[in-house]
C-alpha positions in Angstrom: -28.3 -69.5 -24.1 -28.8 -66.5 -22.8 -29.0 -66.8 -18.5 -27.8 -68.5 -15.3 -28.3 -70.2 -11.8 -28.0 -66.7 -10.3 -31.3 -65.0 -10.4 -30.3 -61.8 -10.6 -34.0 -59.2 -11.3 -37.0 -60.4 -9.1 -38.3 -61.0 -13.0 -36.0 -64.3 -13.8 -37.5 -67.4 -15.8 -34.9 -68.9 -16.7 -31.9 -70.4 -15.3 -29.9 -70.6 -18.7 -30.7 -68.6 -22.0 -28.5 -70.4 -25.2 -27.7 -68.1 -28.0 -26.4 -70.2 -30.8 -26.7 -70.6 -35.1 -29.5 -72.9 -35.6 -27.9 -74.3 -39.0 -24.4 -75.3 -37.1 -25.1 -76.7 -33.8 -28.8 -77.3 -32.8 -29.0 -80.9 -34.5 -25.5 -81.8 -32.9 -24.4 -79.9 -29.6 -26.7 -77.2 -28.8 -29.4 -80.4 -28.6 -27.1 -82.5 -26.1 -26.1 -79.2 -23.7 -30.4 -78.7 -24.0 -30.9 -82.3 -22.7 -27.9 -81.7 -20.6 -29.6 -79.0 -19.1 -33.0 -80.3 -18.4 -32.0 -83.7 -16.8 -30.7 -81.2 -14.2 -33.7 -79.6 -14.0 -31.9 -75.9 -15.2 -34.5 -74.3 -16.8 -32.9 -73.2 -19.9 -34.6 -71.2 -23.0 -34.0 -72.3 -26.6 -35.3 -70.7 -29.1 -37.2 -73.5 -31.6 -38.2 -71.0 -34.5 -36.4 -72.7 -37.6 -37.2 -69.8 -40.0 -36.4 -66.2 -38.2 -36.7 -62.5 -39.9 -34.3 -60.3 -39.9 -35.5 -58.6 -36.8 -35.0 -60.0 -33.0 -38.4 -60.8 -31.8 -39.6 -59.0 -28.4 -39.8 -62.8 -27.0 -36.4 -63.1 -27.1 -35.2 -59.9 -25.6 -37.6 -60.9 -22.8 -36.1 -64.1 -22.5 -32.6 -62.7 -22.1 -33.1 -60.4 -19.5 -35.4 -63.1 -17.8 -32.3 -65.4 -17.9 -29.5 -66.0 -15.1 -27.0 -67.0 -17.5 -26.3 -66.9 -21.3 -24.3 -69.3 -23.0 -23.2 -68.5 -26.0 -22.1 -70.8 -28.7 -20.2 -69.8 -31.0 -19.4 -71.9 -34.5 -18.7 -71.3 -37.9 -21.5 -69.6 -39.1 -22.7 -67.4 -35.9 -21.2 -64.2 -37.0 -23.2 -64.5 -40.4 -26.7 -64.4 -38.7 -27.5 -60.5 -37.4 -30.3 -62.5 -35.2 -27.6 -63.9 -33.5 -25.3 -60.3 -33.3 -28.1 -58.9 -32.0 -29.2 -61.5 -29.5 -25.1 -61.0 -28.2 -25.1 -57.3 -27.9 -28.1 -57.3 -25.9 -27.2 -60.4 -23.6 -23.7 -58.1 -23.8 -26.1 -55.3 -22.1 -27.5 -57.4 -19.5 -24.2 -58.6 -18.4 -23.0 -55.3 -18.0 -26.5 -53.8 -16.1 -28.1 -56.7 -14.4 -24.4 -58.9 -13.4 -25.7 -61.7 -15.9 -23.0 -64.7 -16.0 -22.1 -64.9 -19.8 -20.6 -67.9 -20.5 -19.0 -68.5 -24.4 -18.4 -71.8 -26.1 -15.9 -71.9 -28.9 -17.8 -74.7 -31.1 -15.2 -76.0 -33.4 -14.2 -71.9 -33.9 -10.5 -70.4 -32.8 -11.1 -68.1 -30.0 -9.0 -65.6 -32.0 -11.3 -65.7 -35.0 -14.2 -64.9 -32.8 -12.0 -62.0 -31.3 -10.5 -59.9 -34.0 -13.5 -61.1 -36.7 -11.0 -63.1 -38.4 -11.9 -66.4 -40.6 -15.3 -67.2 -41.0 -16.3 -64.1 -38.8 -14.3 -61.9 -41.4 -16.4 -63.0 -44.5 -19.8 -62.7 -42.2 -18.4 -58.9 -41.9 -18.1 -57.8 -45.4 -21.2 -59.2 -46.5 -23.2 -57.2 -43.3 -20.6 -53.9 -44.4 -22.1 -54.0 -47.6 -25.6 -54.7 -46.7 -25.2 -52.0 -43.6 -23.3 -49.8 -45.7 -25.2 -46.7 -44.1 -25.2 -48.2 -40.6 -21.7 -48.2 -39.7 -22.5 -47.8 -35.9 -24.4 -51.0 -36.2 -21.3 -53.0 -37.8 -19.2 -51.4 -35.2 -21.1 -52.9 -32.2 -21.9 -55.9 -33.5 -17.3 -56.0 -33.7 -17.2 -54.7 -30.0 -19.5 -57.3 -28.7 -18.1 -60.2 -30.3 -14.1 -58.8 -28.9 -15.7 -59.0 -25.9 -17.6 -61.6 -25.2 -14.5 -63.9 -26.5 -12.7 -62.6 -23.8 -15.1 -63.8 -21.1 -14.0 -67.4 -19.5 -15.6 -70.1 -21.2 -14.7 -73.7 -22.9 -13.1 -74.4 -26.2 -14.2 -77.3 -28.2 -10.7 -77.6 -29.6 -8.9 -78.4 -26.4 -12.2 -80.1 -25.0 -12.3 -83.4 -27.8 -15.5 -84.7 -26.3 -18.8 -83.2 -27.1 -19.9 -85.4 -24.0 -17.6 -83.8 -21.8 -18.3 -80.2 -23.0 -21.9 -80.3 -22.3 -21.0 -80.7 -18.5 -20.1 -77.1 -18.1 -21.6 -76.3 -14.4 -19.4 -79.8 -13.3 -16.3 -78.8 -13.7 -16.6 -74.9 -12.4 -14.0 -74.4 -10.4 -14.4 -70.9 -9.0 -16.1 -67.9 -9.8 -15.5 -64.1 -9.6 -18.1 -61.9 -9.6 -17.0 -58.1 -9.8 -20.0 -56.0 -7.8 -19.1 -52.9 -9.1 -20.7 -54.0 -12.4 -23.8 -55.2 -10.5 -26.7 -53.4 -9.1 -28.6 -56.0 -7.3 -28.0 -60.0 -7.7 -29.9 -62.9 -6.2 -28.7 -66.0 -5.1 -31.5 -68.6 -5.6 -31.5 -71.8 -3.1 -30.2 -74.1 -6.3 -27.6 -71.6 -7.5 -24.5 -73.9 -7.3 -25.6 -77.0 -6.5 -24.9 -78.3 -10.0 -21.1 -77.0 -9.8 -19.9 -80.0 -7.5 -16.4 -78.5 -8.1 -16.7 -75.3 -7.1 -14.1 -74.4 -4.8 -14.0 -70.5 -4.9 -16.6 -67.8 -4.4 -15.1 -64.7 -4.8 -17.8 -61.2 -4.2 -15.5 -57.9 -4.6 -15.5 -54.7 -5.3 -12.7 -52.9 -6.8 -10.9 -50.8 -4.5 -9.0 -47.3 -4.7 -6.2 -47.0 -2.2 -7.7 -50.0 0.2 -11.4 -48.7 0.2 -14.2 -49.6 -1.8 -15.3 -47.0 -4.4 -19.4 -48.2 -3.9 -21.0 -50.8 -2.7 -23.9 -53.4 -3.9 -26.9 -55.9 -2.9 -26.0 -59.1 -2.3 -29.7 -61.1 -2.4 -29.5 -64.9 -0.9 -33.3 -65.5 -2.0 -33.8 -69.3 0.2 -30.3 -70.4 0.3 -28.6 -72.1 3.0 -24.8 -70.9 2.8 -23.0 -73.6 4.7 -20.8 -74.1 2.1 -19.5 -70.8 2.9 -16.5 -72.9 4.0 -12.4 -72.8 4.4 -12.8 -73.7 0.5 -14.7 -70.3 -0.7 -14.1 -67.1 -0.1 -15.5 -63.4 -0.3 -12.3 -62.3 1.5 -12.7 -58.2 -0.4 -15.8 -58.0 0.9 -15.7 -54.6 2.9 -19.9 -53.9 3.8 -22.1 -56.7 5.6 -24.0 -58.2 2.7 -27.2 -56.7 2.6 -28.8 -60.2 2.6 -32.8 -61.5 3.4 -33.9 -65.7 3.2 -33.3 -68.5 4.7 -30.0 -68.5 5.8 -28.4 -71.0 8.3 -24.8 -70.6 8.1 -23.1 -67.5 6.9 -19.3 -67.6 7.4 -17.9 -64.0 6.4 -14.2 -64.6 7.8 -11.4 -62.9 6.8 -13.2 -59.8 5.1 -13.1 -56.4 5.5 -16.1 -55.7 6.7 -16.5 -52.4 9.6 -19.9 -53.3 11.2 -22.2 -55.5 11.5 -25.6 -53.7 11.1 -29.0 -53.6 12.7 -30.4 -55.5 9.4 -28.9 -59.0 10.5 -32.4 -59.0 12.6 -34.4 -60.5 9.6 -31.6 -63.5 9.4 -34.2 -65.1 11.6 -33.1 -68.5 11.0 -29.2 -67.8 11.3 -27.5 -70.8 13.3 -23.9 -70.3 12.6 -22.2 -66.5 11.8 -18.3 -66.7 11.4 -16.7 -63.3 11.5 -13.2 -64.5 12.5 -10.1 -62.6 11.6 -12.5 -59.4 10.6 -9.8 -57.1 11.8 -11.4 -54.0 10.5 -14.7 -55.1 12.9 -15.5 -52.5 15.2 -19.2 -52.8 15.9 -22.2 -55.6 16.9 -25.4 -54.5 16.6 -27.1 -55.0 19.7 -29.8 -56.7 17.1 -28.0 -59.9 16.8 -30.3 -60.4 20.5 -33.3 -61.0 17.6 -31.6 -63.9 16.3 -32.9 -66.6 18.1 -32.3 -69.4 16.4 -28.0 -68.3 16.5 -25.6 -71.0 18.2 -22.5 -69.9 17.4 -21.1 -67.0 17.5 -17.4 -66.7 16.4 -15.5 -63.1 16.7 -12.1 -65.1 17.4 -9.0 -62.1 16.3 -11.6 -59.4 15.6 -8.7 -57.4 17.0 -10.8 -53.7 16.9 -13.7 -54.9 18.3 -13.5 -53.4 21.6 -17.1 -53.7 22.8 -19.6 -56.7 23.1 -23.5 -55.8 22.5 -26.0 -55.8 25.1 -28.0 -58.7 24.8 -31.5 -57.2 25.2 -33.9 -60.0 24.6 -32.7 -63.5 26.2 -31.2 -66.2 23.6 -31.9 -69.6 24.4 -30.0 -71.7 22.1 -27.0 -69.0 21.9 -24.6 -72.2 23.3 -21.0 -71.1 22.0 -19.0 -67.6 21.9 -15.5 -67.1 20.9 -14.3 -63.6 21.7 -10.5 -64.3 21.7 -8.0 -62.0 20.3 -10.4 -59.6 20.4 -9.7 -55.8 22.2 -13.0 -56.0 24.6 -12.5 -54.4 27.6 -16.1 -55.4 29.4 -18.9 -57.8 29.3 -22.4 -56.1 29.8 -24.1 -57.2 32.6 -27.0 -58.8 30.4 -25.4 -61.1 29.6 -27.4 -62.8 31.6 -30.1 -63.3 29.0 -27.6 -65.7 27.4 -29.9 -68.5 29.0 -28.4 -71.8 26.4 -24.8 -70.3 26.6 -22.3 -73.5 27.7 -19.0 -72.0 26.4 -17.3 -68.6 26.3 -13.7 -68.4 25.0 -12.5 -65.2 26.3 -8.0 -66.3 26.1 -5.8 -63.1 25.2 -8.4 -60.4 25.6 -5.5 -58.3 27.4 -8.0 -55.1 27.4 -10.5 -57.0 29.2 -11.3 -55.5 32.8 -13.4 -57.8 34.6 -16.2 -59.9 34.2 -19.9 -58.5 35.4 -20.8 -59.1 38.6 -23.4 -61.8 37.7 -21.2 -63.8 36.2 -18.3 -63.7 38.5 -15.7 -62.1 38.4 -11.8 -62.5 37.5 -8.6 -60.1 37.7 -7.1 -60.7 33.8 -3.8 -61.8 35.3 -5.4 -64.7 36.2 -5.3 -67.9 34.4 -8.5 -69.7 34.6 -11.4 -72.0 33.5 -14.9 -71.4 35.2 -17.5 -74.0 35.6 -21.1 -72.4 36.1 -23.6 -74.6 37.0 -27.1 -73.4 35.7 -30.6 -75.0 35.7 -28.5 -78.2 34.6 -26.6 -76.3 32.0 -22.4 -76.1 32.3 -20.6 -72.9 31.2 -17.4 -72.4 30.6 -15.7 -69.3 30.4 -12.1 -69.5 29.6 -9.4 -66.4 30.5 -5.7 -66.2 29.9 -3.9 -63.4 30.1 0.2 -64.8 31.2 1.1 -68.4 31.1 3.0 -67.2 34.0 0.2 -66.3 35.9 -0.6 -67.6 39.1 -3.1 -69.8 40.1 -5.2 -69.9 42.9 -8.4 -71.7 44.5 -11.6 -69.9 44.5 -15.1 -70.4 45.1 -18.1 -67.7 44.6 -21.7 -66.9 44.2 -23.3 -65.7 41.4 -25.8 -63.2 41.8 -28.9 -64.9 40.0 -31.9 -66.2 41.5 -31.8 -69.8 40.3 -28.6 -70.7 40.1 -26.0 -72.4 41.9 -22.2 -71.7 40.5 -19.2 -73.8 41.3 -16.2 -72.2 40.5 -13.0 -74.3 39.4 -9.1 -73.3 39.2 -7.0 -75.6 37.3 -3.4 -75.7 36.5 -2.4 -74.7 32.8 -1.3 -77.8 31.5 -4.5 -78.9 32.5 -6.5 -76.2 30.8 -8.3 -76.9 27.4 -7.8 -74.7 24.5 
């Protein structure tokens, strides 16, 4: 099997490519993980030629790279076909270029055979020594390959009894790391994990030398709706905004390292929820998240270096929440205004914060306070606290805006929601 669920060239076909030694395992296992595999609708390549030659056909290589994962199954006799060797190093070779998920399955085979050519493997390798006798590079790949691909995460047959149960691979997935240094570009089809109901962890991460990323990569979400972005997966090394396109609706990116948010969140034209929380390396909005129409909530809660907000340049009408506490703002621009939708602003703890604009209404930040706006039947609420100490006192204003009548509220603390 020789692909995945992650499409990762513009040129996949398949979701799953299985690499595996016909005469061991395609009347038994490889069958049931191919039935497996279709009831789920993964579209997975197997290779139904009975009689090969000695050479990998062009079809196949094709497949491979066409392929999202590769599972590889290796049993007794895998080592002795040089079909198979060679299917390996070049699935190997598109794990290493493309980011392809390799995934091996130890089919009745001790890990540590596979691994140091051991066993069965060892008596494949002196029959291919003597017939490659004048091709010792060839024998010495075919070795690296096999080290390495046993020391990829994968399933054991020998601590997983029941064939039934081994065939389930994408259920039981608990978390997966993918290392984007090794990756060029990868895309994130719309059914990419929606087969691993136990996925708990999604790591993205780049390797790092002295804190900072040595490079950076494409992330592609091609049609995928990331709302399980959630508390229970993470991409907490991320250190660049993802350079992402599609459908996205949610995209939570709390807790990373990312610096900026840049001018190409514009085509996220369908973005409803973006979670930057706890971003403490966040210094900068593009003043393109204005294009994002369709964004409701805004969260920015303990950006702690973000010291200035975007101007809002085009008015956004369902923009209804924004959490800016924590954070080191120090003014609101006055077009804020074009926040038509907007019913809550959470502004506790921003001690650098100056005043709010005049249209608005504005507030010393020793004050304690939570501000009921009354706008073409819409309710805002702006919340400040700067002191629990602070004093509190009764106050009623304008706000400078043609249609609108404000009504402005003082309450006591202990009255005060969060």
């Amino acid at each position: 099997m020789a692909s995945s669920s992650f499409g990762l060239t513009s040129q996949t076909k398949y979701d799953v490519f299985l690499s595996f030694r016909g005469e061991d395992t395609r009347d038994n296992f490889t069958s049931h993980l191919h039935a497996a595999l279709c009831r789920k609708k993964i579209k997975t390549f197997i290779d139904e030629e009975l009689n090969r030659g000695d050479e990998i056909s062009l079809a196949i290589l094709k497949a491979i790279e066409g392929s999202k994962i590769s599972v590889i199954i290796f049993s007794k006799n895998y080592a002795s076909s040089k079909w198979c060797l060679d299917e390996l190093v070049k699935i190997l070779q598109c794990h290493k270029i493309n980011g392809q998920m390799v995934i091996p399955v130890f089919y009745r085979v001790d890990p540590s055979d596979v691994r140091k050519q051991s066993g069965r493997f060892k008596d494949a390798f002196v029959k291919h020594a003597k017939q490659f006798k004048d091709m010792p590079e060839k024998i010495q790949n075919w070795r690296a390959v096999l080290t390495e691909a046993s020391n990829l995460s994968g399933w054991d047959s020998m601590t997983i009894r029941s064939e039934a149960q081994l065939v389930e691979g994408t259920d039981v997935i608990a978390g997966i790391f993918l290392d984007l240094s090794k990756i060029r570009d990868i895309h994130l089809g719309s059914r990419a994990f929606e087969n691993m109901t136990n996925l708990r962890l999604l790591k993205f991460y780049l390797p790092n030398r002295r804190g900072d990323p040595i490079m950076s990569s494409k992330v592609h979400l091609d049609q995928v709706t990331l709302s399980y972005f959630g508390k229970k997966k993470s991409c907490i090394n991320l250190a660049e905004f993802p350079k992402i396109s599609g459908n996205i609706k949610v995209l939570k990116l709390a807790r990373t390292w990312i610096e900026e948010v840049p001018s190409s969140i514009e085509s996220l034209t369908n973005l409803e929820v973006l979670d930057l929380a706890h971003c403490k390396r966040l210094n900068r909005l593009s003043a393109s998240i204005c294009k994002l129409k369709s964004l409701s909530w805004l969260r920015l809660y303990n950006c702690s270096k973000l010291e200035s907000f975007p101007g809002i340049l085009e008015n956004m009408a369902r923009l209804e929440y924004i959490d800016l506490r924590l954070t080191a703002i120090k003014e609101l621009p006055s077009s804020v205004e074009h926040l038509e939708g907007l019913k809550e602003l959470r502004m506790e703890y921003c001690h650098k914060l100056g005043k709010l604009p005049d249209n608005l209404g504005s507030l010393s930040p020793s004050d304690h306070a939570s501000i009921q706006i009354q706008r073409r039947h819409m309710r805002l609420k702006v919340s400040l606290l700067a002191s629990k100490n602070a004093s509190m006192k009764t106050m009623q204003q304008a706000w400078q805006a043609s249609s609108a009548e404000v009504a402005v509220m003082r309450t006591k603390c202990d009255n005060l929601e969060g």
